[in-house]
N, CA, C and O atoms as CSV, one atom per row, in Angstrom:
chain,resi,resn,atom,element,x,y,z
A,1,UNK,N,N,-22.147,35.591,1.802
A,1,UNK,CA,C,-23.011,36.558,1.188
A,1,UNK,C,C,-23.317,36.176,-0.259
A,1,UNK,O,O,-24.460,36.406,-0.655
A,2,UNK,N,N,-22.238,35.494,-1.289
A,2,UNK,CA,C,-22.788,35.310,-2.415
A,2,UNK,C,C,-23.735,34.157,-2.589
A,2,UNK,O,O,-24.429,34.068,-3.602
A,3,UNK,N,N,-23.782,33.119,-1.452
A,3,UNK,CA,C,-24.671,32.119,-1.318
A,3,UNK,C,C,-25.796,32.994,-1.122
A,3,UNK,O,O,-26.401,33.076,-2.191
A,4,UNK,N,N,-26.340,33.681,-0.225
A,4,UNK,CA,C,-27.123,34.235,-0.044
A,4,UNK,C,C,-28.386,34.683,-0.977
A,4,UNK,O,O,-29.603,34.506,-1.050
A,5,UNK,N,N,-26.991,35.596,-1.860
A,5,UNK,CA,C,-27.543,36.701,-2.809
A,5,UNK,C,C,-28.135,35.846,-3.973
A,5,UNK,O,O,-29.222,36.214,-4.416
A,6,UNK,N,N,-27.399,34.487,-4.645
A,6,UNK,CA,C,-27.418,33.953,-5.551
A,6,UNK,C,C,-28.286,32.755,-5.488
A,6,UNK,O,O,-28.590,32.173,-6.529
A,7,UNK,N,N,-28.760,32.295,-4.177
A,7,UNK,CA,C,-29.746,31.496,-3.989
A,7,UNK,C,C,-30.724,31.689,-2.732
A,7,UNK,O,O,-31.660,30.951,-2.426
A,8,UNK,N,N,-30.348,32.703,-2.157
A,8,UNK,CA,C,-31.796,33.004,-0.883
A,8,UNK,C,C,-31.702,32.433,0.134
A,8,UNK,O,O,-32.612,32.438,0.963
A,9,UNK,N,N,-30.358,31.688,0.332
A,9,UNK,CA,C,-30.272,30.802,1.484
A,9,UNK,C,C,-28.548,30.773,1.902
A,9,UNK,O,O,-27.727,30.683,0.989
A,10,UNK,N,N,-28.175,30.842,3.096
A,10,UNK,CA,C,-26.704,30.283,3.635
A,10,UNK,C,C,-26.224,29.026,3.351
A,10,UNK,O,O,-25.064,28.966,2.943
A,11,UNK,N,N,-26.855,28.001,3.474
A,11,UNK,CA,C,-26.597,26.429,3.302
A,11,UNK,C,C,-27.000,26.478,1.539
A,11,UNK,O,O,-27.792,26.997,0.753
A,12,UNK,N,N,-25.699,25.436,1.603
A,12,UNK,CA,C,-25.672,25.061,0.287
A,12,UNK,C,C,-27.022,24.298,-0.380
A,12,UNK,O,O,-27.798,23.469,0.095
A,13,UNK,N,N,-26.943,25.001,-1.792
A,13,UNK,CA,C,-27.884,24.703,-2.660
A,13,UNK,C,C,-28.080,23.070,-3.339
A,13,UNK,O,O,-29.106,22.599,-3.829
A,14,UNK,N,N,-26.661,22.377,-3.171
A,14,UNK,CA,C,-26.902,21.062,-3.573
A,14,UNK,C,C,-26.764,19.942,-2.094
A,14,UNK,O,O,-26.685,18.721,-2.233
A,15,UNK,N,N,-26.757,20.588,-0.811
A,15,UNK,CA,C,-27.112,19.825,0.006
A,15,UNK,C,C,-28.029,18.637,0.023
A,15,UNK,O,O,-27.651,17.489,0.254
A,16,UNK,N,N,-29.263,18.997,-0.238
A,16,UNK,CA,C,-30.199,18.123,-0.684
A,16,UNK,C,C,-30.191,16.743,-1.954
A,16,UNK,O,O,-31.066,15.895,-2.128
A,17,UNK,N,N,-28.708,16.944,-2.794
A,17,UNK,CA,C,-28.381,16.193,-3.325
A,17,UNK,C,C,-27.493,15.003,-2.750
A,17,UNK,O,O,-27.480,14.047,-3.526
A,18,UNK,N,N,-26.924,14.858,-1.864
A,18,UNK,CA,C,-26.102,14.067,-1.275
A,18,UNK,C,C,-26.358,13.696,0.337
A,18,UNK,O,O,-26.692,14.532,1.177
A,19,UNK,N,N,-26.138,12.289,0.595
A,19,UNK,CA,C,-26.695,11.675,1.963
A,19,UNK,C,C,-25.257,10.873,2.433
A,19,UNK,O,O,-24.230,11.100,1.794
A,20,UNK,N,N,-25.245,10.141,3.322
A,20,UNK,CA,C,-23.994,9.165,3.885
A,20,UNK,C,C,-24.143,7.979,3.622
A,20,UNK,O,O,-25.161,7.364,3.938
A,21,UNK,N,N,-23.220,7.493,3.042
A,21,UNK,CA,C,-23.709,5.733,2.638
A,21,UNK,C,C,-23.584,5.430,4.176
A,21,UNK,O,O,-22.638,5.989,4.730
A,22,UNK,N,N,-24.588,4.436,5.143
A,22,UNK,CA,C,-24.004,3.803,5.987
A,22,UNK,C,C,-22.816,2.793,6.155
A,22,UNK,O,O,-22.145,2.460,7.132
A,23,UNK,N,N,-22.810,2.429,4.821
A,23,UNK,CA,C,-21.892,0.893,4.841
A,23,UNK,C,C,-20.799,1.701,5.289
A,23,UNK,O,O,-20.492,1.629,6.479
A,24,UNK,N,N,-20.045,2.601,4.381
A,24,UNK,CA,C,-18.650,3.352,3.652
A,24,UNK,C,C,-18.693,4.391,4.926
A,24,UNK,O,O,-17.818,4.363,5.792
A,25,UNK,N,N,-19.777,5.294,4.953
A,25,UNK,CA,C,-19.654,6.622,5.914
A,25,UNK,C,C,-18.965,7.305,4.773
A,25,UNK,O,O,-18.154,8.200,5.013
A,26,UNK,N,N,-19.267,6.895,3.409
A,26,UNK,CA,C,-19.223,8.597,2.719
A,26,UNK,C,C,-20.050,9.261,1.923
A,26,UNK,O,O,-21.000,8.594,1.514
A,27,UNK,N,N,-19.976,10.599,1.500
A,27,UNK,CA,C,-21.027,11.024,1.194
A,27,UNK,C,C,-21.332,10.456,-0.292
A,27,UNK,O,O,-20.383,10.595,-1.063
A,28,UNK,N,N,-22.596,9.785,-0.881
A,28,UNK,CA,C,-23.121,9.884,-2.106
A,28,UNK,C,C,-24.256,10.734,-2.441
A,28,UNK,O,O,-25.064,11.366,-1.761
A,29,UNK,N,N,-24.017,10.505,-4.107
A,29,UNK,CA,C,-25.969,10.949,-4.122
A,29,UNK,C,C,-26.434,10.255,-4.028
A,29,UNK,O,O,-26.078,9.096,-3.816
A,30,UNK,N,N,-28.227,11.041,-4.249
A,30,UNK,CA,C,-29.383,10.251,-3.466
A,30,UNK,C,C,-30.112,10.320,-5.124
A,30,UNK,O,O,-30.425,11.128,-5.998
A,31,UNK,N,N,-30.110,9.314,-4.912
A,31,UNK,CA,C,-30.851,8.367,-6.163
A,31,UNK,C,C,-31.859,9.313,-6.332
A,31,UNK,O,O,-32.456,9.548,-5.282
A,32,UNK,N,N,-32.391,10.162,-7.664
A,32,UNK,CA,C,-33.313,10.336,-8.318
A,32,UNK,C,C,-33.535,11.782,-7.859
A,32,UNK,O,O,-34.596,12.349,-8.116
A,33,UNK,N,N,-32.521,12.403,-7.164
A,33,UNK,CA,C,-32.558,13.307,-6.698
A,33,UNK,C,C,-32.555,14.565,-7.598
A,33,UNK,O,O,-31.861,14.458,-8.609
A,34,UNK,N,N,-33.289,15.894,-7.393
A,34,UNK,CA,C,-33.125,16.651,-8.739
A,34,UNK,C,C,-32.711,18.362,-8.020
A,34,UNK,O,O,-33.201,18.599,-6.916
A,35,UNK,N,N,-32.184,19.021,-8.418
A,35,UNK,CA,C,-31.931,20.747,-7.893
A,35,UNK,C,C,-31.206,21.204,-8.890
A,35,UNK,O,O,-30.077,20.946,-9.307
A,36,UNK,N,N,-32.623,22.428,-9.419
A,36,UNK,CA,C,-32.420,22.980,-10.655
A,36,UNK,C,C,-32.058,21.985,-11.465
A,36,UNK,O,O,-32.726,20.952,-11.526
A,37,UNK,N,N,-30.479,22.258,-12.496
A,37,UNK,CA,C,-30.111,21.894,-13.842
A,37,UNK,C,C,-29.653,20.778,-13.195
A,37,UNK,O,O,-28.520,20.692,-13.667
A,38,UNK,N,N,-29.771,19.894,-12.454
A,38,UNK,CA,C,-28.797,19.255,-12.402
A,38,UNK,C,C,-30.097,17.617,-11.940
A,38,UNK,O,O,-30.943,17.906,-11.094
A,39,UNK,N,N,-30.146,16.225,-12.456
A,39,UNK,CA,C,-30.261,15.299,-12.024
A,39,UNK,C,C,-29.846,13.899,-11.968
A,39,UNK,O,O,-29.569,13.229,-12.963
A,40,UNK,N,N,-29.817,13.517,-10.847
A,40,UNK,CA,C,-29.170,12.137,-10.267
A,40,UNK,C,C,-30.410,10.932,-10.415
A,40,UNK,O,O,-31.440,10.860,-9.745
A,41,UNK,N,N,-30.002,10.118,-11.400
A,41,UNK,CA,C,-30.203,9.175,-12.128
A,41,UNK,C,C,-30.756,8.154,-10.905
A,41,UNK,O,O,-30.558,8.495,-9.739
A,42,UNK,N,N,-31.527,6.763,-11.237
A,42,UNK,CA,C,-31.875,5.941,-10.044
A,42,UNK,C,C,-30.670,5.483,-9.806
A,42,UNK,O,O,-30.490,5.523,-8.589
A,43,UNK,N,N,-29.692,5.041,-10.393
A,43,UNK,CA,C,-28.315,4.596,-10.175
A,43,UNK,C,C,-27.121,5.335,-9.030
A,43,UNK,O,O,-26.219,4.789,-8.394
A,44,UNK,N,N,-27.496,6.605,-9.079
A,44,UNK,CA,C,-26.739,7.405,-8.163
A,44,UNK,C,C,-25.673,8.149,-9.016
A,44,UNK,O,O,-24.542,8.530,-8.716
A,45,UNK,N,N,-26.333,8.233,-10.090
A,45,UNK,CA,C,-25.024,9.069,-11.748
A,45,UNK,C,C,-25.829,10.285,-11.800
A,45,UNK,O,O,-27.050,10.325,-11.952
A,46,UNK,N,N,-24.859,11.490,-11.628
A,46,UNK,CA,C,-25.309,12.562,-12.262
A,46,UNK,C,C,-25.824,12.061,-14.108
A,46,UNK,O,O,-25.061,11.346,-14.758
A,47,UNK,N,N,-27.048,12.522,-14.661
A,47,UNK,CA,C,-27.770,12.518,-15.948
A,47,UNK,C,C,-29.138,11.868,-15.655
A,47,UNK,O,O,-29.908,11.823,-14.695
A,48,UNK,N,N,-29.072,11.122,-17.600
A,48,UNK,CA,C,-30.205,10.023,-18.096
A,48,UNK,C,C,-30.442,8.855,-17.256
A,48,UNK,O,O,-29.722,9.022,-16.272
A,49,UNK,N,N,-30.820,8.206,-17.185
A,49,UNK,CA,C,-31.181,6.729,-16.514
A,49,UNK,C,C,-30.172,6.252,-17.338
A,49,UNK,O,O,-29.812,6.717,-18.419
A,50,UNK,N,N,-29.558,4.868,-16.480
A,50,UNK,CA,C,-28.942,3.950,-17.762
A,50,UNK,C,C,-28.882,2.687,-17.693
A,50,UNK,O,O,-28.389,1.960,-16.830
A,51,UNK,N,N,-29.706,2.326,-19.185
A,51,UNK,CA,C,-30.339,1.151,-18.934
A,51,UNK,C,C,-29.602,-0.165,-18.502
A,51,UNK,O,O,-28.406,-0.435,-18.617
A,52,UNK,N,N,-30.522,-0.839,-18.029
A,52,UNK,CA,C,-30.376,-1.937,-17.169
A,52,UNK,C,C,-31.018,-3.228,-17.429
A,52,UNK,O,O,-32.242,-3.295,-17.319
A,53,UNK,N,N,-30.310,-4.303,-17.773
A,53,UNK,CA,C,-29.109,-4.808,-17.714
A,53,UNK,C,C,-28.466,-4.359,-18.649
A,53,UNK,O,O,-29.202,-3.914,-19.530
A,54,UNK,N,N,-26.796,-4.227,-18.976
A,54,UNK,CA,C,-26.477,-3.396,-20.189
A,54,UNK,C,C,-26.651,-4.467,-21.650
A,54,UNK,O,O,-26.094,-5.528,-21.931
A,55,UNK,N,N,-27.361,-3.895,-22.158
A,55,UNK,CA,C,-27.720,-4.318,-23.394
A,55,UNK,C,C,-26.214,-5.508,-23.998
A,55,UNK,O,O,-25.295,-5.178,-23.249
A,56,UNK,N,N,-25.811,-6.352,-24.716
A,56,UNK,CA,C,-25.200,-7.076,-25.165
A,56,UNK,C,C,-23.716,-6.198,-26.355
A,56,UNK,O,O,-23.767,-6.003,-27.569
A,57,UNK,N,N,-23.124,-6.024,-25.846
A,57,UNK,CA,C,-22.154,-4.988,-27.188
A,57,UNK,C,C,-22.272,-4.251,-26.511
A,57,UNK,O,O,-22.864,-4.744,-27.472
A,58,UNK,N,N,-22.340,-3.750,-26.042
A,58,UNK,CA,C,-22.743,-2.180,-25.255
A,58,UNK,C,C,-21.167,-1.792,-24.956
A,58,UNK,O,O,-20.443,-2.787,-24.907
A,59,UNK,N,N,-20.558,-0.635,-24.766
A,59,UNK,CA,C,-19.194,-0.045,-24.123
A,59,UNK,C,C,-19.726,0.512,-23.363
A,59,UNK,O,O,-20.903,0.589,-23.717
A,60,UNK,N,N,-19.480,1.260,-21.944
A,60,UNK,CA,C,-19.697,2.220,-20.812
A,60,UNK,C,C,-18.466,2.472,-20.386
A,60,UNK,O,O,-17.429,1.816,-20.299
A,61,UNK,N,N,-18.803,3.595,-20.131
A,61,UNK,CA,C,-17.378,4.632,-20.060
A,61,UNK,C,C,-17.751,5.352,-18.261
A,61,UNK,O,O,-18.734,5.974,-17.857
A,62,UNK,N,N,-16.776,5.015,-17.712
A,62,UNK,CA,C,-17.556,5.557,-16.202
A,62,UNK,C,C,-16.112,6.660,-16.178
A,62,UNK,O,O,-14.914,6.455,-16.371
A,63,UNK,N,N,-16.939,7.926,-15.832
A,63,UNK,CA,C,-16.100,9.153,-15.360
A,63,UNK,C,C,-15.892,9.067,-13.997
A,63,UNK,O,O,-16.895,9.138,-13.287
A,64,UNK,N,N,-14.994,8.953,-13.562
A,64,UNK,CA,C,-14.784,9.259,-11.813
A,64,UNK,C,C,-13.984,10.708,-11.858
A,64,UNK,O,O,-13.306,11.150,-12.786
A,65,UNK,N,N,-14.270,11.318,-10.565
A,65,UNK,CA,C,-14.219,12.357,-10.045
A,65,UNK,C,C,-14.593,13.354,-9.172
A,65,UNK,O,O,-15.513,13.026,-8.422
A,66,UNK,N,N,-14.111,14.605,-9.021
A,66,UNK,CA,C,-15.265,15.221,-8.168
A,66,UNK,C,C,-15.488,16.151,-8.661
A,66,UNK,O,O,-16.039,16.088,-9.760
A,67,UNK,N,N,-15.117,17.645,-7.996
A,67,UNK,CA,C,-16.310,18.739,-8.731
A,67,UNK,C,C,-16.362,19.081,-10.587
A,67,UNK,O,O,-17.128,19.738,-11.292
A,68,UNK,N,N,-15.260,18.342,-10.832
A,68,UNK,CA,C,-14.489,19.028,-12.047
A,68,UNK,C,C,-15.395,18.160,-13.216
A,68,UNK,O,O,-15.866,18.520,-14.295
A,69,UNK,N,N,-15.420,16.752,-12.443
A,69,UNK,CA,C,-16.716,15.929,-13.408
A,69,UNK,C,C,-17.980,16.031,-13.587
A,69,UNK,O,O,-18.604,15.961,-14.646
A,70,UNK,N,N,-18.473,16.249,-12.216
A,70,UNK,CA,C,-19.340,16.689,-11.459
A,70,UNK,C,C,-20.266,17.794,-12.337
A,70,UNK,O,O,-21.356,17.643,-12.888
A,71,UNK,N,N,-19.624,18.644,-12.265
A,71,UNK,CA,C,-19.431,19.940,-13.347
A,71,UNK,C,C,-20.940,20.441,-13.044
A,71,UNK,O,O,-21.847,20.483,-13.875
A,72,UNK,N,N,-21.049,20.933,-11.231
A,72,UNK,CA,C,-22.549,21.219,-10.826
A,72,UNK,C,C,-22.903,23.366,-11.570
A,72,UNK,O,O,-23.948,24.011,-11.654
A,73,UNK,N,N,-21.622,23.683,-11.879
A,73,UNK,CA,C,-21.944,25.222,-12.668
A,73,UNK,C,C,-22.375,24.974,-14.056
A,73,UNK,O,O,-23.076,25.932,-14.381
A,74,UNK,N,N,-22.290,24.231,-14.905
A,74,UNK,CA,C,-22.622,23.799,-15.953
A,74,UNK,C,C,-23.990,23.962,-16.385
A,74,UNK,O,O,-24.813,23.419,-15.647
A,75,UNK,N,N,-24.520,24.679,-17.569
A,75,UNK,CA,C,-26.048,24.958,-18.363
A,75,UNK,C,C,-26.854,23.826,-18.200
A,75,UNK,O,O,-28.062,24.062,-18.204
A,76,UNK,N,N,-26.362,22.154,-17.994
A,76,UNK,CA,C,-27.675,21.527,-18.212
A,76,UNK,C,C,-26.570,20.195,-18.042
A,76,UNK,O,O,-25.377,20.190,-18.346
A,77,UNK,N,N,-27.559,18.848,-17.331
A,77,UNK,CA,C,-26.612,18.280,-17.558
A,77,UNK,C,C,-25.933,17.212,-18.733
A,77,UNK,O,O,-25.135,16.281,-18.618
A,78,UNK,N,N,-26.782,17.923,-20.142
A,78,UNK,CA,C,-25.897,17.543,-21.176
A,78,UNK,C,C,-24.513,18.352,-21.353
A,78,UNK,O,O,-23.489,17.995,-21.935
A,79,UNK,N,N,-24.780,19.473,-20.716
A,79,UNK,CA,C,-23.205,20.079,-20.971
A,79,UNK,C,C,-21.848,19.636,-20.012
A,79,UNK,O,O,-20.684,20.028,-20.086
A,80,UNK,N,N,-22.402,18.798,-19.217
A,80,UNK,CA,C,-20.945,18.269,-18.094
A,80,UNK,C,C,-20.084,17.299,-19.077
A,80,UNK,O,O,-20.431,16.239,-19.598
A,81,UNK,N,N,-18.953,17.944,-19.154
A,81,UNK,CA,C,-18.151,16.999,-20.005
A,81,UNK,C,C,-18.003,15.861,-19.889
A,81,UNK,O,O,-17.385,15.521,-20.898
A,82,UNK,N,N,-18.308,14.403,-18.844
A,82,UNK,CA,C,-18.711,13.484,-19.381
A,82,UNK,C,C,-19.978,13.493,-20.652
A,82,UNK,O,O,-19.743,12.660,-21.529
A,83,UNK,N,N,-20.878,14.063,-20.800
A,83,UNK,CA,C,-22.280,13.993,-21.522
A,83,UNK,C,C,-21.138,14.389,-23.197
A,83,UNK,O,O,-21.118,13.771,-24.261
A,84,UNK,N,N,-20.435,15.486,-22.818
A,84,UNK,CA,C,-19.538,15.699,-23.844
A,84,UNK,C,C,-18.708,14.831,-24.651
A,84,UNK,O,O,-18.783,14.943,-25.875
A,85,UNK,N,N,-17.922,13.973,-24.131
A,85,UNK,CA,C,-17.441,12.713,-24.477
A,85,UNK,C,C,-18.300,12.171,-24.727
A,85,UNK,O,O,-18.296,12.186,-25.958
A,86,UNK,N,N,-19.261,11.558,-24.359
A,86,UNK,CA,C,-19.759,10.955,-25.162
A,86,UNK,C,C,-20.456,11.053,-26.184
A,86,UNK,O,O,-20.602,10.090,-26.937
A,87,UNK,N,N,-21.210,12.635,-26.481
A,87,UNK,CA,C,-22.162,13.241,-27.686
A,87,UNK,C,C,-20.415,12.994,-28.826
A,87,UNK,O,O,-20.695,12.450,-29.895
A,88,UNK,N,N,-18.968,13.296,-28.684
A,88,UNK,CA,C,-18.332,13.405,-29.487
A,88,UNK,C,C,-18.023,11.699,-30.041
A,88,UNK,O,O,-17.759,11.427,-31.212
A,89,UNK,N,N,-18.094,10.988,-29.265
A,89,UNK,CA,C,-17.449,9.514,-29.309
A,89,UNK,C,C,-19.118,9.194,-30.485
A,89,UNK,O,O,-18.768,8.432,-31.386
A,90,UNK,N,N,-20.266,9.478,-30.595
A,90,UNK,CA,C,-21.396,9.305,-31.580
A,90,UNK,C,C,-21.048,9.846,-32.581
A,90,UNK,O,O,-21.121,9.110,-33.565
A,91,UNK,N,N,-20.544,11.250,-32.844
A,91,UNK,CA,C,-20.462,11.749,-34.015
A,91,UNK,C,C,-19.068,10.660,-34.406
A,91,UNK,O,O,-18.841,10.222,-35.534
A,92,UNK,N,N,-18.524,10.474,-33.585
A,92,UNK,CA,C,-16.506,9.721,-34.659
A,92,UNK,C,C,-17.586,8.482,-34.224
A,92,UNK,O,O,-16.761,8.028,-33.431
A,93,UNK,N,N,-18.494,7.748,-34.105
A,93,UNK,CA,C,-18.662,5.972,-34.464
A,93,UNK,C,C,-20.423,6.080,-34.627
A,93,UNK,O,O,-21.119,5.473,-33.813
A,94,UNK,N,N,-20.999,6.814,-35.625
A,94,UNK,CA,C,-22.605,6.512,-35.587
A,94,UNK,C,C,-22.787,5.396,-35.839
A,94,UNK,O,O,-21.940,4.623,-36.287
A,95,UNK,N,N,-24.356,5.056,-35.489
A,95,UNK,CA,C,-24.948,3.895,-35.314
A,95,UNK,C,C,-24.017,2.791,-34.697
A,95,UNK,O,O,-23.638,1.769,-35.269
A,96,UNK,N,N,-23.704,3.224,-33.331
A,96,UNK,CA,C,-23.029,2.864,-32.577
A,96,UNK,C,C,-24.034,2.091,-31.236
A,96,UNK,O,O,-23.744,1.278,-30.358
A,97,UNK,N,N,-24.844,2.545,-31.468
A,97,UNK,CA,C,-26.071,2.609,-30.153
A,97,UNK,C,C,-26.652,3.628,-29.186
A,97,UNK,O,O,-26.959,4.564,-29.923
A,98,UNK,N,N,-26.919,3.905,-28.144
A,98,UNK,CA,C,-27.246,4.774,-27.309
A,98,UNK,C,C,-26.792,5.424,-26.632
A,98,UNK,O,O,-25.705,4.848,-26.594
A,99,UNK,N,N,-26.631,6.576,-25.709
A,99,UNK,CA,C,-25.543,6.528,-24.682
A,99,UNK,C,C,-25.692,5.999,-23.848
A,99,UNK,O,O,-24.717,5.889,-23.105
A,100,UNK,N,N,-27.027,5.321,-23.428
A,100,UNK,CA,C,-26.764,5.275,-21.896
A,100,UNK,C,C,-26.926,3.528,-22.263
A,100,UNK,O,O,-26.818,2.695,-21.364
């Protein structure tokens, strides 16, 4: 019932975000995929695009996890605490480069 009430439908609202890898047989996202606040990058990353090839100096920080990283209740997806870590890791090292 609160699925219902809170989105108009029984089946889940981020269904449409996730498919079956054939190789693996598990579920990922689907590249470029978007519902509401939330979008999946061409890479298959919840956010921004991130550029490609990684620039020279570059650090990348990969979050693994699931719903808790994920963080699909979250205002936007600058507010999923990966996006967080890294807006804080700019303010302690500016002119550091980009995030993505």
């Amino acid at each position: 019932m609160r699925q219902w009430a809170k989105y108009g439908t029984a089946t889940s609202w981020h269904d449409s975000l996730y498919k079956i890898d054939e190789a693996s047989g598990l579920q990922t996202l689907v590249p470029g995929a978007r519902v509401g606040k939330i979008t999946i990058n061409a890479s298959g990353f919840r956010g921004l695009e991130i550029e490609m090839p990684k620039p020279p100096g570059r650090v990348r920080l990969a979050f693994i996890g699931a719903s808790t990283t994920f963080c699909a209740e979250v205002s936007s997806d600058a507010a999923a605490w990966p996006d967080l870590v890294v807006e804080r890791l700019h303010e302690a090292f500016p002119g550091r480069g980009s995030t993505m």
